[in-house]
C-alpha positions, 0 to 999 in steps of 0.5 A: 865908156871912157870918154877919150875913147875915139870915133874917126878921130874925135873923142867922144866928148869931141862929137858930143860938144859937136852935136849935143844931142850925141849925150841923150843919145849915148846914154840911151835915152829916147831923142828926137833928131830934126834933119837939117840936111832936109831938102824935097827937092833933092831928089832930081839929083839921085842916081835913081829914079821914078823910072826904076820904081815904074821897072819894078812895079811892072815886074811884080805885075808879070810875076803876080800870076806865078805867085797867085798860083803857088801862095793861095794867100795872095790869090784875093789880090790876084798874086799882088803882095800887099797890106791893108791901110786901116784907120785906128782912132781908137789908138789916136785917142788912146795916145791923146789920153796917155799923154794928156794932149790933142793929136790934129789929123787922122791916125792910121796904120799901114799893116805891112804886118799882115803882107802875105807869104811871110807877114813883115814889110821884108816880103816886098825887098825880099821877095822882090829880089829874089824874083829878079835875080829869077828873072835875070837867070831865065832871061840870060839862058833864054828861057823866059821872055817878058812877055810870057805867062810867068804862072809856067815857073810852077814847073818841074822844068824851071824848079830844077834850073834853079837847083842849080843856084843857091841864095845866101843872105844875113838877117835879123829874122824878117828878111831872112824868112821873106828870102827863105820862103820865096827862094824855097818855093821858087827852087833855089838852094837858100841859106839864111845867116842868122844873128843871135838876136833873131827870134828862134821861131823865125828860125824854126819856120824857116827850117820847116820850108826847107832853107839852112839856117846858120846861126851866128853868137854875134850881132846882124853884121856878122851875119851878113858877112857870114853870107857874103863869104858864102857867096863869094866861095860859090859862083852860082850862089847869089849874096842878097846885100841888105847892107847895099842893094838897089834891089832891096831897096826898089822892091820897098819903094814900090809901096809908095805907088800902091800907099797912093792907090790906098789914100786916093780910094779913101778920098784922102788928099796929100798936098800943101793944105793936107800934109801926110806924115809917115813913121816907118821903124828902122834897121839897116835901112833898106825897108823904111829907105825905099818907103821914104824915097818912093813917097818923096817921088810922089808926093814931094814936100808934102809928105814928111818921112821919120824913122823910127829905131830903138834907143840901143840900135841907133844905127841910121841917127848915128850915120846921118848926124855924123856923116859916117854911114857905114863907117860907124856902128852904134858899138863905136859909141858905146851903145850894145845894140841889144833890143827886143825890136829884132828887126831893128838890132842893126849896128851899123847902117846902110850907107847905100840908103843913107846916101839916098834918103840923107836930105829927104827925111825929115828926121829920126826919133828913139824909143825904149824897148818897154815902151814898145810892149806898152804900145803894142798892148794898148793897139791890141785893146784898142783896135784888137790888131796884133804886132811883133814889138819891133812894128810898134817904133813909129808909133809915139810919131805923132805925139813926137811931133805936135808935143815936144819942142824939137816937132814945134821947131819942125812945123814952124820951119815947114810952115805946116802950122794951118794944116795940122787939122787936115794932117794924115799921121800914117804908122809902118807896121813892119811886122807881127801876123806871123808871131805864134799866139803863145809868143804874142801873148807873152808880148802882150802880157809883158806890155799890160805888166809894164803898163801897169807898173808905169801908170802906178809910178805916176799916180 
């Protein structure tokens, strides 16, 4: 692009000069960001709370009987949506091989890839704001009180109140079908915006429970206009705000709670002497910003948070290292936001999470599109668990970490040098259950192709 082209008043060789790491960046190429806005503490000073997490823990607890008697998937769990934590030490030493180099602590996954209802970590944002926006409907026109059985939702009754609403939203694929599903189930009129980017099965699954799907020829930010414009024509029709919603963003924060329940039952230990770190993968920002700010809640300086996003959507590095947010997408510099990764084909970032997480993550790394095939082979034969591309972005985290400079750099500065043997690497699978076979086997196929090709270029 021409480099006298302008962002915010600086040139682009301006914000390169300003921040070197701009160039790598531009150019699509894999980078590792260290946050030197990173501060543990500066949680006590955000507008939210572990308040406003405990609010909407206790809310899914009074809806669980309802989603226990309409999801039997989630009956095992007595109507509790969540994912199993599995360790994966045949991946570890995978990663330790390839790469030539030991990986101290403990690898595992947190498969949000297999959460119940619609198989992607948007089953706990969505899902969690479409039941509020439920409840605050019942409880406005009186009809549910909090301490009632929420099981009697299941009804002719409560189905055609919520007839009366609709619900629109834009997505890249995941949230869209997490929204669809449960509005569909529960009663509203949902429609589901559609960017050109979202995987045409999504949008087939969708149409098969019974939610108008528009489809968009532009990118995720077209598609959560379209939405909004809806909503604002219609004043019984609710617009879910990836972009800028608190809901979204508490609904995610909740899996921090549920992620400790999960570390104390398999006696792992979080504090100074055993520090976690967690590798979530990044769109807007909503799904890994709420992860991030509940584990900050809980565990403090103890846990490290990255994100994880494609080099050609970029969009959160870009936000937090400029300062600009939302008032930058990836396009302003030159970056056309095309990835396999569709839930993370985001452009332009949240600027509601950027605000949150700004001084609580510890920093942000870029993957390649064909690396994430390679990988998403390799787990398939190494711990025979399946996932969308997308959900493998956080993967290389670890090896980012102890085996580049700029993770040397970060462990130094958070003295975390004797402690690395006790570490607990956690890797975020956003996604992937729900993939029909033959679309994984295609994905699969690709990464044994791209695997191949690559390890016959370095001999």
């Amino acid at each position: 692009m021409p480099t006298d082209h302008t962002v915010a008043g600086k040139s682009i060789l301006q914000w390169q000069r300003e921040y070197p790491i701009l160039e790598d960046v531009v150019s699509v190429k894999e980078v590792f960001w260290i946050n030197d806005k990173y501060n543990a503490s500066s949680i006590d000073t955000l507008s939210i709370d572990e308040n406003d997490v405990n609010d909407a823990e206790e809310r899914w607890q009074r809806f669980a009987p309802y989603l226990a008697k309409v999801f039997v998937e989630t009956q095992s769990m007595n109507g509790i949506i969540e994912s199993p934590l599995v360790p994966i030490p045949h991946m570890q030493r995978y990663l330790e091989k390839k790469y030539q180099q030991p990986l101290p602590g403990k690898l595992w996954l947190k498969c949000d890839s297999h959460l119940p209802i619609s198989g992607s970590i948007k089953a706990r944002g969505g899902i969690y704001e479409v039941l509020k926006h439920a409840e605050d409907l019942l409880f406005k026109h009186k009809l549910l009180t909090a301490q009632d059985d929420y099981s009697i939702l299941d009804t002719k009754k409560f189905k055609d109140f919520f007839s009366q609403y609709s619900i629109a939203v834009g997505s890249t694929g995941n949230l869209g079908l997490s929204i669809g599903v449960m509005s569909a189930k529960i009663g509203f009129n949902v429609t589901v915006h559609m960017s050109e980017d979202a995987k045409q099965w999504k949008k087939d699954l969708l149409r098969e429970k019974g939610v108008t799907v528009i489809e968009h020829r532009s990118d995720y930010s077209k598609a959560v206009e379209e939405g909004r414009k809806q909503a604002e024509t219609d004043p019984d029709c609710y617009f879910i705000d990836d972009e800028n919603s608190k809901d979204l963003f508490l609904g995610y924060a909740v899996a921090a709670i549920r992620l400790k329940d999960q570390l104390d039952a398999a006696g792992v230990i979080v504090d100074k002497d055993h520090p976690l770190f967690v590798y979530l993968p990044c769109g807007v920002g909503g799904g890994p910003g709420g992860v991030a700010f509940g584990l900050k809640l809980i565990y403090g300086e103890h846990v490290h948070c990255f994100f994880a996003e494609p080099t050609h959507s970029p969009c959160m590095l870009l936000g937090l290292l400029t300062e600009l947010h939302d008032q930058v997408s990836v396009q302003d510099f030159g970056i056309d936001n095309k990835t396999d990764a569709d839930g993370l084909a985001v452009g332009r970032p949240s600027r509601f999470v950027g605000k949150v997480i700004e001084s609580l993550l510890s920093g942000i790394f870029t993957i390649e599109d064909d690396e994430l095939y390679i990988l998403l082979h390799a787990l398939s034969n190494s711990e025979n668990i399946d996932l969308e591309p997308s959900a493998l972005a956080g993967m290389l985290g670890t090896v980012k970490l102890h085996h580049t400079r700029v993770g040397q750099e970060y462990i130094s500065a958070n003295a975390l040098e004797g402690s690395l043997e006790n570490g607990t690497h956690i890797v975020w699978a956003t996604g992937g259950s729900l993939v029909p076979r033959e679309i994984m086997e295609d994905y699969y196929n690709k990464g044994l192709h791209l695997s191949t090709l690559k390890d016959s270029l370095t001999e």
